[in-house]
C-alpha positions as CSV (number, residue, x, y, z in Angstrom):
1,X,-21.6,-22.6,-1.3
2,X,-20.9,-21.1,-4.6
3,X,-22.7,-18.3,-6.1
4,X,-26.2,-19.3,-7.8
5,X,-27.3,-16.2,-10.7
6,X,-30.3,-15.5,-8.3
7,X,-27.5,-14.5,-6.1
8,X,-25.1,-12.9,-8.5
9,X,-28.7,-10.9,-9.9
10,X,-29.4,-9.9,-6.4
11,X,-25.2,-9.0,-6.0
12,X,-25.7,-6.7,-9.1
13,X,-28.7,-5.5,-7.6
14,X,-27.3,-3.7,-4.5
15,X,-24.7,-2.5,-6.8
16,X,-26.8,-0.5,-8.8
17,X,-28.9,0.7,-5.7
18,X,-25.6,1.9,-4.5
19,X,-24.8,3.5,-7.5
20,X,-28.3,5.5,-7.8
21,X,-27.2,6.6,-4.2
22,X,-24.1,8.0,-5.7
23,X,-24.1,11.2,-7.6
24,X,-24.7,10.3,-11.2
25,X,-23.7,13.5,-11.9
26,X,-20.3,13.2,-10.6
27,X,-17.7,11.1,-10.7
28,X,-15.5,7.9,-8.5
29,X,-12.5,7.5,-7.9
30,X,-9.3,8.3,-6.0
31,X,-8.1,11.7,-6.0
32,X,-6.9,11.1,-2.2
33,X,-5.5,8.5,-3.1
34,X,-2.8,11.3,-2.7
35,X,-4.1,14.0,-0.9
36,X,-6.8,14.5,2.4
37,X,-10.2,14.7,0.4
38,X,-12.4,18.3,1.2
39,X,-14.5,17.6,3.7
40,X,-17.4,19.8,4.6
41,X,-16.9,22.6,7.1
42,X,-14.2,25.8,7.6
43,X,-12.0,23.7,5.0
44,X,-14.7,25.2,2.5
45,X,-13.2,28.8,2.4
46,X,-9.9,27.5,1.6
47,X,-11.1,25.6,-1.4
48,X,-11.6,26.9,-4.8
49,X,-15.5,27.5,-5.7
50,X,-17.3,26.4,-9.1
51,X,-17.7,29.9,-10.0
52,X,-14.4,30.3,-10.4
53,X,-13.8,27.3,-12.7
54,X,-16.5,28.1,-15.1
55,X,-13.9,29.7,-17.7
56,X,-11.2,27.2,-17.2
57,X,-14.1,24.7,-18.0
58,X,-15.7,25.9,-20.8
59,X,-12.0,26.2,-22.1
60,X,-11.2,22.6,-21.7
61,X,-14.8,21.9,-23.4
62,X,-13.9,23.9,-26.3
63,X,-10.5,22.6,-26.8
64,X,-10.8,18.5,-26.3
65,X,-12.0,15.9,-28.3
66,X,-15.3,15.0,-27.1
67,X,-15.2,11.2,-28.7
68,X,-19.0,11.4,-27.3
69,X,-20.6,9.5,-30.4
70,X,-23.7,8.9,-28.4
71,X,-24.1,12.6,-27.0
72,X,-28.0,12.4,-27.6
73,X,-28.5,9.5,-26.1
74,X,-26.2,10.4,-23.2
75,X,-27.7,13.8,-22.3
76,X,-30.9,11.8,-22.0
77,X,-29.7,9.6,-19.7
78,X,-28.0,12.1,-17.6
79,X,-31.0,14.2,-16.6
80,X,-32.9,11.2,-15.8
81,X,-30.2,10.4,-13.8
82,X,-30.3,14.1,-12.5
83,X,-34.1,13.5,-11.4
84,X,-32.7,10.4,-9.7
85,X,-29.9,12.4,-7.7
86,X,-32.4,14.9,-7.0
87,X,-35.7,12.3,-5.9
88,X,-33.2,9.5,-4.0
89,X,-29.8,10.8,-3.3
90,X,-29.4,14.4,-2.5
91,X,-32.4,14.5,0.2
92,X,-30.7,11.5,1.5
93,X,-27.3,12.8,1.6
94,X,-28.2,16.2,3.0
95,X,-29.9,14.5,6.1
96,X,-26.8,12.2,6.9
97,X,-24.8,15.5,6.4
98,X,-26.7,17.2,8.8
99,X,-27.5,14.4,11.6
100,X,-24.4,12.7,11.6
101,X,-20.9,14.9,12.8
102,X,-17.8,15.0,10.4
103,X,-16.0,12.5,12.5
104,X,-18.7,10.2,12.0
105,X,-18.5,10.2,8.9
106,X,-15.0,9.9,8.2
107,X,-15.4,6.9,10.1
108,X,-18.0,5.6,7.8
109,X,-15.6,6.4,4.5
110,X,-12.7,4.7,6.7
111,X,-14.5,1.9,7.1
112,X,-15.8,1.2,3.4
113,X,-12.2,2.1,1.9
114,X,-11.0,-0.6,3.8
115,X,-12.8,-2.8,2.4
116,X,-11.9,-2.3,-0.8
117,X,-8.3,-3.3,0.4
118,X,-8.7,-6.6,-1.5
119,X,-9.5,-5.3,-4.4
120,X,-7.2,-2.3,-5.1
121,X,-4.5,-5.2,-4.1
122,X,-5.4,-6.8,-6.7
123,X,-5.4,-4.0,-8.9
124,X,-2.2,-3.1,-7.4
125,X,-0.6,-6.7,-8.9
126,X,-1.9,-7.0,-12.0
127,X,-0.6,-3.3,-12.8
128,X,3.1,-4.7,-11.2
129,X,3.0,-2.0,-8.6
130,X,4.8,-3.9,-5.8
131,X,5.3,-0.7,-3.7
132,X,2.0,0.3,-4.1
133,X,0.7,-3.6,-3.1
134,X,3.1,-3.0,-0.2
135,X,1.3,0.3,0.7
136,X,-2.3,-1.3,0.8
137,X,-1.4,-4.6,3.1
138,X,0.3,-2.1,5.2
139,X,-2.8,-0.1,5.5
140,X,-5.2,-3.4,5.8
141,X,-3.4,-4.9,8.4
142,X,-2.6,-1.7,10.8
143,X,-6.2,-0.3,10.0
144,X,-7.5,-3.5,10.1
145,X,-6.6,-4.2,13.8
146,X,-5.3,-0.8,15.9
147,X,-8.0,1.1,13.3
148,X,-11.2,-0.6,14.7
149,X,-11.8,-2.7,11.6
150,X,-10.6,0.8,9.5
151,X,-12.8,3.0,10.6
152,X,-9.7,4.7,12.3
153,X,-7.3,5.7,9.5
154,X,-4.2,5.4,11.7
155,X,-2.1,4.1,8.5
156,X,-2.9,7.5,7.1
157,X,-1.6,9.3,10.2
158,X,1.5,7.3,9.8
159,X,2.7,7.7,6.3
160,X,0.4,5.0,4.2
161,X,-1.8,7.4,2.4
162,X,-4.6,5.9,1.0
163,X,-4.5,4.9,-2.7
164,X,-7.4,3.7,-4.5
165,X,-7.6,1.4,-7.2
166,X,-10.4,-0.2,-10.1
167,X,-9.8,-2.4,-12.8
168,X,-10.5,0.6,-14.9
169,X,-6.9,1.6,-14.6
170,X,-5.3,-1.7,-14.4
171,X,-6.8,-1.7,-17.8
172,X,-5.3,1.7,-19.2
173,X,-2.0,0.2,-17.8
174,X,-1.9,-2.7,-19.5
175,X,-2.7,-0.3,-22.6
176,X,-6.0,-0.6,-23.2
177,X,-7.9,3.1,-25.1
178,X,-11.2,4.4,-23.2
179,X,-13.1,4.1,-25.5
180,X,-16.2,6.3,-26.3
181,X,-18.0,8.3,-23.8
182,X,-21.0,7.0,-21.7
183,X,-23.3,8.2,-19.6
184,X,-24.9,5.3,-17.8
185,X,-28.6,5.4,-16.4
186,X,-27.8,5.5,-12.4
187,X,-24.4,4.7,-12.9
188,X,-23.1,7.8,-14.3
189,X,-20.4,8.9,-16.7
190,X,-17.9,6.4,-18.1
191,X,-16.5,4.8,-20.7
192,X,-16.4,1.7,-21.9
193,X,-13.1,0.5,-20.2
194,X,-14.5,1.4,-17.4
195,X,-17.9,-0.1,-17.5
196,X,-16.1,-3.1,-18.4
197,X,-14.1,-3.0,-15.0
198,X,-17.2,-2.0,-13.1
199,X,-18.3,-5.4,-14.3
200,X,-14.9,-7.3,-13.7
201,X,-14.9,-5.8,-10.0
202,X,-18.6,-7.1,-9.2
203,X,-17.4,-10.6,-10.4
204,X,-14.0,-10.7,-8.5
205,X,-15.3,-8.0,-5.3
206,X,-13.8,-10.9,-2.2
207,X,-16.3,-9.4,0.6
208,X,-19.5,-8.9,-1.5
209,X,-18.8,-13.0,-2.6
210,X,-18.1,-13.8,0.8
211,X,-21.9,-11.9,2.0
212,X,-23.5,-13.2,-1.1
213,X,-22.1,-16.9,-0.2
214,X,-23.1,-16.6,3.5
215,X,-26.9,-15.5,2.9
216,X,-26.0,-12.3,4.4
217,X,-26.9,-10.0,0.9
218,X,-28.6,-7.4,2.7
219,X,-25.4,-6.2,3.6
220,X,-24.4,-5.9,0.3
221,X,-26.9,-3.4,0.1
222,X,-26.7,-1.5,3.3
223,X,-22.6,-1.5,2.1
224,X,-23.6,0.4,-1.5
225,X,-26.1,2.6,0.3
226,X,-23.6,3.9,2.9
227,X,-21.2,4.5,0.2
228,X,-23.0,6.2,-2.2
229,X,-25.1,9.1,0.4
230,X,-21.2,9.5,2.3
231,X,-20.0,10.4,-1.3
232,X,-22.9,12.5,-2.3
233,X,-22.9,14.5,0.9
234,X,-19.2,15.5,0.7
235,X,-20.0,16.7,-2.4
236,X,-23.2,18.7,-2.2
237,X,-22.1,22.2,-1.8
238,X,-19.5,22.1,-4.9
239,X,-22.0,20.4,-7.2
240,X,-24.8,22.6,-6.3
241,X,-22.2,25.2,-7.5
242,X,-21.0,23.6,-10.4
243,X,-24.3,23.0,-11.9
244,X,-25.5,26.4,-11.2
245,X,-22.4,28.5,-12.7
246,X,-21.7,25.7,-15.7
247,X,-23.1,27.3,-19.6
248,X,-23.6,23.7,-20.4
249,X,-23.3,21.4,-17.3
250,X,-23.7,17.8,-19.2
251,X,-20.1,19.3,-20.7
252,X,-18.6,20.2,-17.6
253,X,-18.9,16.9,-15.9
254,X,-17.8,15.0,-19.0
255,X,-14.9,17.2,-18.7
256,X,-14.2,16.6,-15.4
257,X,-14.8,12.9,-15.5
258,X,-12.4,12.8,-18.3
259,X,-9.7,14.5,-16.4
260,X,-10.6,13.0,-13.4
261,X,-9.5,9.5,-14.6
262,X,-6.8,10.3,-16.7
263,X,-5.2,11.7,-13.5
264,X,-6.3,8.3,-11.3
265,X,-4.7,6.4,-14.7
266,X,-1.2,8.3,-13.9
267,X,-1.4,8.1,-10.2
268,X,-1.4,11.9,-10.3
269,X,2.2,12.1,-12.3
270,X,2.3,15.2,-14.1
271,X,0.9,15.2,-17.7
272,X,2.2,16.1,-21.2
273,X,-0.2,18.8,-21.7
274,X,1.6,21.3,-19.7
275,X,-0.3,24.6,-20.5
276,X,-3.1,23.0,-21.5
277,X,-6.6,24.4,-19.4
278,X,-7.4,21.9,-16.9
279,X,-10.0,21.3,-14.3
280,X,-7.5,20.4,-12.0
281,X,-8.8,23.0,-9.0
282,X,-11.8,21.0,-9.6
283,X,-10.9,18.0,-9.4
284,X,-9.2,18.7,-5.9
285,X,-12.6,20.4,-4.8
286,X,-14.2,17.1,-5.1
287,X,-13.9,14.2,-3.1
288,X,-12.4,11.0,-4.7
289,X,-15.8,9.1,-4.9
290,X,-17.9,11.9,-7.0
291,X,-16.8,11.4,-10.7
292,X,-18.0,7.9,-11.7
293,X,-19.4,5.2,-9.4
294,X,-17.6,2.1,-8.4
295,X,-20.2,-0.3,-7.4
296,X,-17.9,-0.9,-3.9
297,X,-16.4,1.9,-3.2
């Protein structure tokens, strides 16, 4: 059956409910890609805290070029979508933090990162990354099948890390600039590259299609809901932090979104700006899902 546009409307739908269930404060995308993300427990007094990162992020806010034309409208749109975090999300999250245990719920990210497989393999080819294509069948087909349907991340154990992909960076690898800042209403900070490949992965997403063309949409949704409250509960405790400690916290996460994703872009090679203040303890505090929201995730 092929997709009608009641469908696809309903398809973006439960993307965007996803996304409001997703901090809009924070940003998406694979920082474990190379390394274990923080998870919520003892692992805490290992990690660096906001407080300490307030300096190093007011530097990097002095020093970098905003290219925020909209800044007015943006900081609008990001404390509505702070009243949506704190109204939807964040109760939410901090109830499926506190019933559920931590193994639980690394089943639950297991699970939804593998079913992105298709899609970061795509990714994967159209950037010419043949190892890293390599690395994500790998994981699909061992997690897939000895993994429970990937909620067991036994290609992890076994030397496949996880590696995330989005169009977003298939698109600043083909060259493609970022753009101007945005901060979109329950979506979050972006830009527009990556709005635009938000939009190319709804189109081309293989298991939303295949729910969408099999009358089974509702999972669609219960899919972006899960996703969204497993990302925001990972990171309440930092965020709390961040926001309380930050001189101007609009900055901090444009900052940190910026970084974020120029990091995800280079697959966490080492930059030209060596010297240069950095949110990069930051960035490692957070888990990959919390800077921008992509809409399957």
């Amino acid at each position: 059956m092929s997709i009608a546009p009641v469908s696809r409307s309903l398809y973006l739908s439960a993307a965007l409910l996803g996304a409001a269930l997703v901090p809009s404060l924070a940003l998406a995308t694979p920082l474990d890609d190379r390394r274990e993300p923080l998870t919520v427990g003892a692992q805490w007094a290992n990690e660096p805290r906001a407080g300490d990162l307030q300096l190093e992020a007011q530097a990097q806010i002095d020093i970098e070029d905003e290219n925020d034309p909209l800044e007015g409208l943006n900081r609008g749109i990001f404390e509505f979508n702070r009243v949506v975090d704190g109204i939807i999300l964040k109760p939410a999250a901090q109830i499926y933090r506190g019933v559920l245990p931590q193994e639980a719920q690394d089943g639950v990210r297991n699970f939804l990162r593998n079913l992105r497989s298709p899609i970061i393999l795509l990714n994967n080819l159209l950037q010419g990354d043949m190892q890293a294509a390599g690395n994500t069948i790998g994981r699909f087909l061992l997690n897939s099948t000895a993994g429970l349907g990937g909620v067991l991340d036994l290609a992890g154990e076994r030397g496949l890390p996880y590696r995330g992909e989005d169009f977003g960076q298939t698109f600043a690898v083909w060259g493609i600039g970022d753009g101007p800042y945005l901060m979109l209403p329950i979506l979050g900070p972006s830009n527009l590259r990556d709005t635009t490949g938000i939009v190319a992965e709804w189109l081309t997403d293989p298991v939303n299609i295949a729910l969408d063309n099999n009358d089974l949409e509702y999972l669609i949704y219960v899919r972006a809901g899960l996703t969204g409250i497993d990302a925001r509960a990972r990171s309440l405790d930092v965020l709390d932090e961040l926001e309380r400690t930050s001189l101007d916290y609009y900055a901090a996460i444009r900052s940190l979104y910026r970084q974020q994703r120029a990091n995800d872009i280079r697959n966490s090679r080492p930059s030209d700006d060596e010297g240069r203040p950095n949110l990069t303890r930051a960035q490692a505090a957070l888990p990959d899902d919390v800077v921008s929201f992509r809409p399957s995730r």
